[in-house]
ZADRENDO-216317 format. One record per residue (C-alpha): residue number from 1; z negated, y negated, x negated. Coordinates in steps of 0.05 Angstrom, whole numbers. Layout:
REM ZADRENDO-216317
{node NUM, {Z, Y, X}}
...
***
This chain:
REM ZADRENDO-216317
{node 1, {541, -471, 264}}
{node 2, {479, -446, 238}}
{node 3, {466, -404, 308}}
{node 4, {530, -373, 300}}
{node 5, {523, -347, 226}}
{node 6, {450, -322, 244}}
{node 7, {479, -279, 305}}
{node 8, {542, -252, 253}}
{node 9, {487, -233, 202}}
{node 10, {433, -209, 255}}
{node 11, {502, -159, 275}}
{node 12, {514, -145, 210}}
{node 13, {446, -121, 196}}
{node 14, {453, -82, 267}}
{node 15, {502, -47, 238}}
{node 16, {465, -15, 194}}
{node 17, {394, 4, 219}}
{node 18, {439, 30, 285}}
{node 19, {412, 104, 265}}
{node 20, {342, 69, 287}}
{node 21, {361, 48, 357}}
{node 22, {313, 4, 400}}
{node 23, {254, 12, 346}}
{node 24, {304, -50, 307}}
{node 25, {293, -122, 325}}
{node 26, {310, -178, 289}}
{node 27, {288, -246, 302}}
{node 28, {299, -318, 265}}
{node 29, {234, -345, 244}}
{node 30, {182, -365, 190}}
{node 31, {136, -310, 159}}
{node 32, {76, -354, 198}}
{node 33, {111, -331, 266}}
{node 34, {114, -254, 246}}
{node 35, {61, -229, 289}}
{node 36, {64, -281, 351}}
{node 37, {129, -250, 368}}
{node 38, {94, -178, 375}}
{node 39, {62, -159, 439}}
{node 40, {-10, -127, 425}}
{node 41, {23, -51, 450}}
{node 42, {68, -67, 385}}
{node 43, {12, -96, 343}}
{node 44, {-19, -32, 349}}
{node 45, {39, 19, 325}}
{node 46, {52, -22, 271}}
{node 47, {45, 14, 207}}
{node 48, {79, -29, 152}}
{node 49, {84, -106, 139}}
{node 50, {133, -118, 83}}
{node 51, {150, -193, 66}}
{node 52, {187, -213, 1}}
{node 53, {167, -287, -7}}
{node 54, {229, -303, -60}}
{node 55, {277, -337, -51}}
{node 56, {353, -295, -36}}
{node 57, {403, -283, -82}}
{node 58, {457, -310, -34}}
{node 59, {412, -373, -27}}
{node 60, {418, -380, -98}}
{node 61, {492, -361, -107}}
{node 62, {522, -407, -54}}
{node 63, {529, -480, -81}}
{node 64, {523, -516, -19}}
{node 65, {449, -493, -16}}
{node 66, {438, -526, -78}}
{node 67, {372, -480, -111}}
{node 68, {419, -471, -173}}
{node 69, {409, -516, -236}}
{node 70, {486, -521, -226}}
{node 71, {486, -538, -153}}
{node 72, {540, -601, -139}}
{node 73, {486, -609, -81}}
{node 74, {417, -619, -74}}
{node 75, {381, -590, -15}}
{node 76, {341, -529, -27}}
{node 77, {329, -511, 56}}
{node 78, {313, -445, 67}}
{node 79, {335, -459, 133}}
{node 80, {390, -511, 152}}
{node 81, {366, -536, 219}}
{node 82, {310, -567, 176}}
{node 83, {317, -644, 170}}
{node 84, {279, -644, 104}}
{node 85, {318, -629, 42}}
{node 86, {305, -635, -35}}
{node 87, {348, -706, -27}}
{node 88, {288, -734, 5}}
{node 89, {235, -714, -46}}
{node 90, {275, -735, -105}}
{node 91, {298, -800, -75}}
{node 92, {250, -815, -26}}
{node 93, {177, -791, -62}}
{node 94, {129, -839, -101}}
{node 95, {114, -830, -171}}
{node 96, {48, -799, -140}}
{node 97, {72, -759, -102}}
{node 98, {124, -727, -150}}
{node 99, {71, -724, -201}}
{node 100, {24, -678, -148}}
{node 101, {75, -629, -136}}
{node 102, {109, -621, -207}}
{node 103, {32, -605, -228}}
{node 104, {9, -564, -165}}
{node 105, {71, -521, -145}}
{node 106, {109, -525, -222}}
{node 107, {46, -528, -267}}
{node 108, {80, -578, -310}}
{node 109, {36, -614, -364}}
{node 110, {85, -665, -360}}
{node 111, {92, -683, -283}}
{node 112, {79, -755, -307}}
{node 113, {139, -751, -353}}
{node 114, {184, -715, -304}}
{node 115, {169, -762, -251}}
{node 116, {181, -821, -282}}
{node 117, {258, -803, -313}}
{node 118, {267, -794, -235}}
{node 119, {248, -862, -214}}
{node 120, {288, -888, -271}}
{node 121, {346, -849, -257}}
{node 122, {344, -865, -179}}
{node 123, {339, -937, -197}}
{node 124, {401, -943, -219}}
{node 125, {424, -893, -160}}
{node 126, {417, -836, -113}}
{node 127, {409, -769, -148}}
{node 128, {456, -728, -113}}
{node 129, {468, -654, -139}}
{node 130, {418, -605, -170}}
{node 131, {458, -599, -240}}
{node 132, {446, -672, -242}}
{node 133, {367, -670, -230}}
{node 134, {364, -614, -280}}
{node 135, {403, -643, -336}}
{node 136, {353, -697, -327}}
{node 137, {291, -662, -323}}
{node 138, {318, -610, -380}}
{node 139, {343, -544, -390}}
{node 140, {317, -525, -446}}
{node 141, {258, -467, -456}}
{node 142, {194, -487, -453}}
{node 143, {164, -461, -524}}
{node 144, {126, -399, -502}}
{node 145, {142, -395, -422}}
{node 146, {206, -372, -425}}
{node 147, {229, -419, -381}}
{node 148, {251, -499, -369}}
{node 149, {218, -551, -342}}
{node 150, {278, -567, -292}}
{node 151, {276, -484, -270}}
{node 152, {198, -506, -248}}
{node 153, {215, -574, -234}}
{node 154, {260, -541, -177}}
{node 155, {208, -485, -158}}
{node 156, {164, -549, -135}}
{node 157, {210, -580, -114}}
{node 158, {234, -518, -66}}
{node 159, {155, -505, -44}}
{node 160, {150, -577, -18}}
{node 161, {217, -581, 27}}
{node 162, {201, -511, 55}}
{node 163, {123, -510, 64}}
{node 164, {129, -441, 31}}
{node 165, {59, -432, 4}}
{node 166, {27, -460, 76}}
{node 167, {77, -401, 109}}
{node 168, {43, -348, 61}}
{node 169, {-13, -374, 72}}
{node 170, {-3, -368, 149}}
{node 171, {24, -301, 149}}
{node 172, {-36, -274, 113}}
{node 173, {-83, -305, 171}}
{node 174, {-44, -282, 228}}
{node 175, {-48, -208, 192}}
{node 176, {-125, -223, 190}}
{node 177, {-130, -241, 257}}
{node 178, {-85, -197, 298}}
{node 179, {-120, -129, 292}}
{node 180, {-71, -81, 254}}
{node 181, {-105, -8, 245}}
{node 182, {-85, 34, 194}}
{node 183, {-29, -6, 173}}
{node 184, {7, -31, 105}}
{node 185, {4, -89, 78}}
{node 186, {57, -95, 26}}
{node 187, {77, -164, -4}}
{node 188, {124, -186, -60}}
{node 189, {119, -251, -103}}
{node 190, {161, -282, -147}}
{node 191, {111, -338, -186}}
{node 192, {41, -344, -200}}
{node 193, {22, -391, -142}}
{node 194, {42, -339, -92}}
{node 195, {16, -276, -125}}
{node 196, {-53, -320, -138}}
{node 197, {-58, -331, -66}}
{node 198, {-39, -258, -44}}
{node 199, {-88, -229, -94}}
{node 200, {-145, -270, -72}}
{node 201, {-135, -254, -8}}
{node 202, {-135, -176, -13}}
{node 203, {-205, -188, -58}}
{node 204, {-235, -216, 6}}
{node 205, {-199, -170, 52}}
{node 206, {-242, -115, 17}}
{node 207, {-304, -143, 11}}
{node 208, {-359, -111, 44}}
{node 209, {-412, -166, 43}}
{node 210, {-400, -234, 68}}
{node 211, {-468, -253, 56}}
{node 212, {-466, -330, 25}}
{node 213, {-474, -327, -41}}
{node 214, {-554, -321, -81}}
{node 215, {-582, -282, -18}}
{node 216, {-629, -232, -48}}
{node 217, {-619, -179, 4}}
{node 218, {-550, -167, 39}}
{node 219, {-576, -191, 110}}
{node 220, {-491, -186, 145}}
{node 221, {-493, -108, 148}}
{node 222, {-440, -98, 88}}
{node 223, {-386, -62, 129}}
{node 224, {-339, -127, 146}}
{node 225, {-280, -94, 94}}
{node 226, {-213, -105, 134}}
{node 227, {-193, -41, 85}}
{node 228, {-179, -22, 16}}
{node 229, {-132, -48, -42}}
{node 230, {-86, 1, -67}}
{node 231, {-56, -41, -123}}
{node 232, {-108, -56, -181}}
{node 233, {-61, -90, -211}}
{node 234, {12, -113, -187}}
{node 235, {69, -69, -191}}
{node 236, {143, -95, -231}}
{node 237, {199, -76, -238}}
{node 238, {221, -26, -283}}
{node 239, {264, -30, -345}}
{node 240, {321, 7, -307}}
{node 241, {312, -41, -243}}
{node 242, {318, -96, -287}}
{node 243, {381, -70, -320}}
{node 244, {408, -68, -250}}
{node 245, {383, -130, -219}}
{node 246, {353, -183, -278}}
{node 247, {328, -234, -217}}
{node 248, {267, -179, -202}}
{node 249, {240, -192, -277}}
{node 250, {178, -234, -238}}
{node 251, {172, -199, -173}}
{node 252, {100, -177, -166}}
{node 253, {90, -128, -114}}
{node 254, {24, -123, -90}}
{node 255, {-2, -66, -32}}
{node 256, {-60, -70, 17}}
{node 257, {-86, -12, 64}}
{node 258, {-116, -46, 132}}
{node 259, {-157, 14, 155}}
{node 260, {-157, 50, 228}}
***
């Protein structure tokens, strides 16, 4: 069962920080539940968030998850327990609604296009594995993206089952909200949409004035800065990182300093 492998992992992982003692817990939840399982004593000795919003390599590698073009399934949960897979939106979306998230969360010119070889295809029957979706869509590049449209096809495919940009979205909030002092913020994205949303928020994280916008004289007091960004720009892998692991060519890690 799922509760079983989570315990044999959560050991596994144990294992390891066991040098660390009781300052190591591990619990099973979404990034939106990070801080609600803190108690305001541990909110306050915090000193380093760290979420990497990709998905994992073992994810990827095992074919009953089905995020791989090759996948003889199609599911794309990041957790199991879920009763929503990638089987649903494929078979069970509108051509609307397939259009909306092959533009929104795959930035696809041609949503229309994509969306309508699926309701052909289904027509004629269930689409039932992720090789067979992709071979669909297509697998070749993109001219000048560097990638295909079934590789974003899936990405929008994989936001929509698991809520994922709603659960950055919600971790960044609860950070807001919970009173860290003179903690790190560090957070690693893997595609535009994410990164777009973390950078935006660290711009108003470290904005003085929240005055509204034509006021003539700052009338708010100009000291509302949660802290400082210490990452002008995002931070990549390096050429002998991606020699060693190729999947980190898009991760984008971006660092924010909440201040004491």
């Amino acid at each position: 069962s799922n509760a079983l492998k989570f315990r044999s992992l959560s050991m596994r992982i144990s294992s390891v920080l066991e040098p660390f003692g009781s300052r190591v817990k591990i619990y099973k939840s979404n990034f939106s539940e990070l801080t609600s399982k803190l108690s305001q004593e541990e909110i306050l000795n915090v000193r380093g968030i760290l979420a990497d919003i990709g998905v994992s390599s073992l994810q990827i590698d095992k074919d009953d998850r089905g995020f791989s073009l090759g996948s003889s399934t199609l599911d794309m949960r990041m957790d199991k327990e879920r009763n929503f897979s990638a089987f649903d939106v494929v078979n069970g979306y509108s051509f609307d609604e397939l259009i909306r998230i092959f533009r929104d969360y795959g930035e696809l010119k041609n949503a229309a296009g994509i969306a309508n070889k699926i309701i052909n295809a289904r027509n004629l029957g269930k689409i039932t594995s992720a090789k067979e979706l992709a071979n669909l869509i297509g697998t070749a590049q993109i001219k000048g993206r560097g990638v295909s449209p079934a590789i974003l096809a899936f990405q929008a495919i994989r936001i929509e089952v698991n809520g994922e940009l709603d659960e950055l979205t919600n971790l960044l909030d609860s950070i807001e909200k919970c009173g860290f002092k003179d903690c790190l913020v560090a957070i690693i994205t893997f595609h535009s949409l994410e990164d777009r949303i973390v950078k935006e928020r660290f711009k108003k994280w470290a904005n003085s004035c929240i005055c509204l916008p034509g006021v003539y004289r700052c009338e708010c007091g100009n000291n509302h800065e949660l802290g400082e960004i210490l990452t002008k720009k995002p931070l990549t892998a390096s050429q002998n990182e991606l020699k060693i692991n190729s999947r980190s060519k898009s991760a984008k890690l971006r660092v924010f300093k909440i201040k004491g």
